[in-house]
C-alpha positions in Angstrom: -63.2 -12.8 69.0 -62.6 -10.3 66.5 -65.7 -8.7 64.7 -67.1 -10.2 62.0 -65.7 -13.9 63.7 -67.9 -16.4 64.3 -67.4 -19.8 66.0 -70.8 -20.9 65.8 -71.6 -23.6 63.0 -73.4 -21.1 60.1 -76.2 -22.5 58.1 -74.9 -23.3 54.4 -77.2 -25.2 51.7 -78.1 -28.3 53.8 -77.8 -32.2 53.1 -77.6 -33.3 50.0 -76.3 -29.8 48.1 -74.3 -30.1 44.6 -70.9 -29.3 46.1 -69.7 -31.1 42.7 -71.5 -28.8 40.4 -71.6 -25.6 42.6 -68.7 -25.3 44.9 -65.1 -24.2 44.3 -64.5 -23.4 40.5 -61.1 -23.7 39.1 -60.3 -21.2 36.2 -57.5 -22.2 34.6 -54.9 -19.3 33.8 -55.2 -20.4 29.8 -58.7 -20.0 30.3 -59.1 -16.3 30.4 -60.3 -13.9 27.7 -59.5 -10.5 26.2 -62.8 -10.7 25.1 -64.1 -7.5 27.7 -64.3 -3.3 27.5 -60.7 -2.2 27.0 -58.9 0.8 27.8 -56.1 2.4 26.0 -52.9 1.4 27.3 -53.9 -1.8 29.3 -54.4 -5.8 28.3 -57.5 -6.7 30.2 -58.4 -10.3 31.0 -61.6 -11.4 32.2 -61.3 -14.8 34.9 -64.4 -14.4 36.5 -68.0 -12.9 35.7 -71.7 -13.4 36.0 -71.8 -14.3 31.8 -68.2 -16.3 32.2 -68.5 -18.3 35.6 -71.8 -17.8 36.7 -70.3 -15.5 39.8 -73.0 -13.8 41.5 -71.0 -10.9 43.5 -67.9 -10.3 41.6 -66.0 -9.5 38.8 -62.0 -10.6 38.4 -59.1 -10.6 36.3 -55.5 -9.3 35.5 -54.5 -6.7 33.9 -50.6 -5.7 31.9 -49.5 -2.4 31.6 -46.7 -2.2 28.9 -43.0 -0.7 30.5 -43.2 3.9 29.6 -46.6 3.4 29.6 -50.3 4.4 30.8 -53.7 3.9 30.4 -56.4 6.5 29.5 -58.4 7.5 32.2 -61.9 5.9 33.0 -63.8 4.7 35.5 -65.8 1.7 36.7 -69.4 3.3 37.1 -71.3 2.0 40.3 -68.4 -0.9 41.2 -66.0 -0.8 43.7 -62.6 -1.8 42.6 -59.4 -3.4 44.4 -56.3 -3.6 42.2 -53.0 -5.8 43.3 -50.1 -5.3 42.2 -48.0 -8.7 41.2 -45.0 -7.0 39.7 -43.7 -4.0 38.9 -44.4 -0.5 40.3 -47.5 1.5 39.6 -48.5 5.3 39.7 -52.3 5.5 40.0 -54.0 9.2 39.4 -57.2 9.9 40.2 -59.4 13.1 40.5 -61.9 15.1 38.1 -58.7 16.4 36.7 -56.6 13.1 37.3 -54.9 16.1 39.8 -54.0 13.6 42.7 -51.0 10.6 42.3 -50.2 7.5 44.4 -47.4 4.7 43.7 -47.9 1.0 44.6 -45.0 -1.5 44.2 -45.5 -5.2 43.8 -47.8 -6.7 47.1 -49.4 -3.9 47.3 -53.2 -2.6 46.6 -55.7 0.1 45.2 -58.6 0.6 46.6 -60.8 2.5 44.0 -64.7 3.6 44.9 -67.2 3.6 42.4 -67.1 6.7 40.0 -63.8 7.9 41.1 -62.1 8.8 37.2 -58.3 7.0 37.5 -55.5 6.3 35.2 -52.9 3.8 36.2 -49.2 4.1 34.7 -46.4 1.9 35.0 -43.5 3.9 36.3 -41.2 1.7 34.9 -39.2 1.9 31.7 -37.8 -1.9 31.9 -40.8 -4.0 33.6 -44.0 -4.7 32.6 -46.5 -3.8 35.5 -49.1 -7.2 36.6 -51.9 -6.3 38.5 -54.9 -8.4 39.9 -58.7 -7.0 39.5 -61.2 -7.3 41.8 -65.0 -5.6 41.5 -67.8 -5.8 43.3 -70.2 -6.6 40.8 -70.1 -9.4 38.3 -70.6 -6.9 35.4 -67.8 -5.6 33.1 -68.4 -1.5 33.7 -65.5 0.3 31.7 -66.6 4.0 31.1 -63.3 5.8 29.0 -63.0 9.7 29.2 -60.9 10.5 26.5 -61.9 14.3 26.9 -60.7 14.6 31.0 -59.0 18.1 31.1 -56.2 16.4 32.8 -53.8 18.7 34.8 -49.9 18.8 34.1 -48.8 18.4 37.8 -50.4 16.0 40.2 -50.2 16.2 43.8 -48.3 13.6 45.4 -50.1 11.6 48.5 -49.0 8.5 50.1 -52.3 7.2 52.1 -52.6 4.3 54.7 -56.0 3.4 54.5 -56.1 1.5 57.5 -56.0 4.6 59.4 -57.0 6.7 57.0 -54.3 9.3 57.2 -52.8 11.3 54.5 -49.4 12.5 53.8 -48.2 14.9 51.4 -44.9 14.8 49.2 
């Protein structure tokens, strides 16, 4: 079996647990809320959170990236990030200068480690980029750095971080 696979029975809450009250929790699309740190350029919804759902390990939520348009860079403090993309194609920097570049089209994902400054752009001029957020804390970290001494020309790498190997364009 594959690591991390199990086919042993594992020990969950017991006999007689709220599965009602404390098991899967629907959150109804209609049901999410602006109401968290913004970032210029980007519609932030909240879906899940320790203050919203009572989530005890992670944060989640979509974001909309308007068509000729970017966000300002930030970063996410101590939280690990994942970011899929639903629709539309995005160009993700990243970098003390934002000096590096990546694109991601729609079923793809960004992985983004804690600290790492980034400023995602949709790279199209007709489509509104979708993405899904993921963090790995249930807190709602947005640190903006409106002063980055951001270069001109960004480097171009395409990564597979299953292997971990980088390529250059």
């Amino acid at each position: 079996m594959p690591d991390g696979i199990s086919s042993k029975p594992q020990q969950g809450p017991g006999p007689g647990y709220d599965w009602r009250n404390k098991g899967i929790r629907h959150i109804d699309a209609s049901a999410k809320s602006c109401d968290t740190p913004e970032t210029l350029g980007m519609n932030r919804e909240v879906a899940i959170s320790g203050s919203r759902t009572g989530s005890t390990a992670l944060w989640a939520g979509t974001n909309r990236i308007e068509p000729n348009s970017q966000t300002g860079p930030h970063h996410h403090g101590h939280l690990e990030s994942v970011i899929y993309i639903i629709s539309g194609t995005a160009h993700m920097r990243w970098g003390d200068r934002l000096e590096f570049i990546t694109e991601a089209k729609a079923g793809d994902f960004f992985l983004v480690p804690p600290y790492v400054p980034h400023q995602e752009i949709n790279a199209s001029s007709t489509e509104v980029l979708h993405c899904a957020l993921v963090r790995s804390g249930t807190e709602e970290v947005v640190i903006n750095l409106p002063d980055l001494d951001i270069v001109d020309e960004p480097e171009w790498i395409r990564e597979s971080a299953t292997t971990g190997d980088a390529s250059h364009r």
